[in-house]
N, C-alpha and C positions, 0 to 999 in steps of 0.2 A: 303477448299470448303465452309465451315458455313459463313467464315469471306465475301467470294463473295458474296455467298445469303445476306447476309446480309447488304452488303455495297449500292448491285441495287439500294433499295429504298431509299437510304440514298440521294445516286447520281441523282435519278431521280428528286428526292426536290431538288434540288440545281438546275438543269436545270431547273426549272419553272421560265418564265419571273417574271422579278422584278414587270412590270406594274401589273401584275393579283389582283385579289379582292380573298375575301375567306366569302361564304356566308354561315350564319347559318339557315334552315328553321326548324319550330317544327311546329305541327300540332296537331290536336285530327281527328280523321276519323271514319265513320259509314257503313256499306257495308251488304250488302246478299250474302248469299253464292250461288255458282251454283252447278251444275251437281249431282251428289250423295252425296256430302258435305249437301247441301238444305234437302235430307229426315231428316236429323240428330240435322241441325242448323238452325233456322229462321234467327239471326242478328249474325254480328261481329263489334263491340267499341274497339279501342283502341288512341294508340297515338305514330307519330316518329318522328323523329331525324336528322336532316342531316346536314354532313360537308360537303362546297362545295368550290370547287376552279376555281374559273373564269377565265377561258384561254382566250379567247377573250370575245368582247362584246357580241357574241351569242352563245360560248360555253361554257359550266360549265361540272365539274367530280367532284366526292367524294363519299362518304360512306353512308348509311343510316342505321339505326340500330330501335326499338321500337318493344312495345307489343299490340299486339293483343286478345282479349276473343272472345271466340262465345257462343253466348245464344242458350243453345238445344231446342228443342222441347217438349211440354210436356209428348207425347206419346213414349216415345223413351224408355222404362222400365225400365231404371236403375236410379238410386238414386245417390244426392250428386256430381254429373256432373261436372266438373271442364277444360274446353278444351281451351289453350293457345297457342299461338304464341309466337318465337322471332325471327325477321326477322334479317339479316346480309347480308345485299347486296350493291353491288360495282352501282353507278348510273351515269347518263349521261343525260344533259339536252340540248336543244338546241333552242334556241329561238330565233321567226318569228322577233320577232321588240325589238331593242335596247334602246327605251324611251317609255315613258309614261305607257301608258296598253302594258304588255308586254307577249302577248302568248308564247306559248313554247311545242313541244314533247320531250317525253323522253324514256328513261329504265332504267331496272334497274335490277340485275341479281344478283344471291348469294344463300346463304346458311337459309335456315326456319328450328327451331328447334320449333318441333310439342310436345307439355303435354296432356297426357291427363289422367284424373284420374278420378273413377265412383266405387257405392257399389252398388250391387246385392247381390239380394235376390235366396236361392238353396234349393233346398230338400238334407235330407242328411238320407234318411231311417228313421229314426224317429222322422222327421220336418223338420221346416226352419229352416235356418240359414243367415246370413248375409257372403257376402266377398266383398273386398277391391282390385281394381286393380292398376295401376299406372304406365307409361311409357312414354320414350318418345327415338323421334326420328330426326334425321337432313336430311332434301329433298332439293335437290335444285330445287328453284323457275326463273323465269321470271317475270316483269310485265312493258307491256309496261303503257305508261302514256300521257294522254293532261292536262296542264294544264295553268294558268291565274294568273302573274305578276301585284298587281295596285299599285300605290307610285312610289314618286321620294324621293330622298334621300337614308338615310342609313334603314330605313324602310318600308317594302311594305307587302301589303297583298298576301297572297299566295292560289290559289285554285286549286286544281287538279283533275281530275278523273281518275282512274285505274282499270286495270285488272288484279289481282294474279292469274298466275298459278304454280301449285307446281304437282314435275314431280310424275308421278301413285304411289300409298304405293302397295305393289306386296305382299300379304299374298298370302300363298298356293290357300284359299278358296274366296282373297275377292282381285276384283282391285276397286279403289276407287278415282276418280281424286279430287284433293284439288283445286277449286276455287273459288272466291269471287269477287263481284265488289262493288269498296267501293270509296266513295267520300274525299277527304281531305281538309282542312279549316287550316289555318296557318297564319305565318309569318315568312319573310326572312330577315334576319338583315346582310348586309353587313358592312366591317371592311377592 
């Protein structure tokens, strides 16, 4: 049974036409957060990743992977704030025009493993004291995407804009929707 699981995606590479391209994009990206993520975080900086493999001239598939920070707010009372992303998602691109400027929609779906780390200040009966928390979690996300193809050749400029959403964190006392819209700035280097 292992050796099947394992063989699928073996076989699936091998049925990818011979003609296809396989594009790399990397990026650095800027975004705000929305809905109840926004009381907690003004900004999110980070930067991703992607392998892609061009099945025809207007469809591409592959992986995307990078990290994400968000900058809290300063009112939020806790100390030493540390809140990360790492994104792991399966994506799909599809693109309006085959030459020149080359729009494109897309998605992109997978797994967000959420950090987050903060020290607080407590009464303990006879003062303060400091403590230390630290955790983290895996959510699965959605985001769909527009973005903007410019260059010919094996290098082009890459610009996107997106929507993260990452599905409710369900504590007993707290639902809390994780989103962001965040712009991306890159390059796609085909090969």
């Amino acid at each position: 049974m292992k050796k099947t699981i394992l063989a699928i995606p073996v076989l699936m590479l091998l049925s990818l036409p011979v003609q296809g391209q396989f594009v790399i994009k990397v990026g650095i990206l800027g975004g705000l957060p929305m809905g109840s993520m926004s009381d907690f975080y003004e900004l999110t900086a980070g930067a991703e990743a992607s392998i892609m493999y061009q099945l025809d001239p207007q469809l591409s598939v592959g992986i995307t992977s990078g990290f994400h920070h968000f900058f809290e707010k300063d009112d939020w009372g806790y100390e030493d704030i540390s809140a990360n992303m790492v994104p792991i998602r399966a994506c799909i691109n599809y693109y309006l025009s085959t030459e020149g400027t080359r729009p494109y929609v897309g998605a992109e779906a997978g797994l967000h493993i959420a950090m987050l780390s903060y020290s607080y200040r407590y009464y303990t009966g006879y003062g303060y004291s400091w403590g230390y928390r630290d955790f983290s979690e895996a959510r699965f996300g959605f985001v769909p995407l527009v973005g903007l193809e410019m260059g010919s050749g094996p290098f082009a400029f890459d610009m996107s804009a997106r929507y993260t959403l990452i599905m409710d964190v369900d504590d007993e006392s707290v639902r809390q929707d994780i989103s962001f819209l965040a712009v991306k700035i890159g390059a796609a280097i085909r090969f």
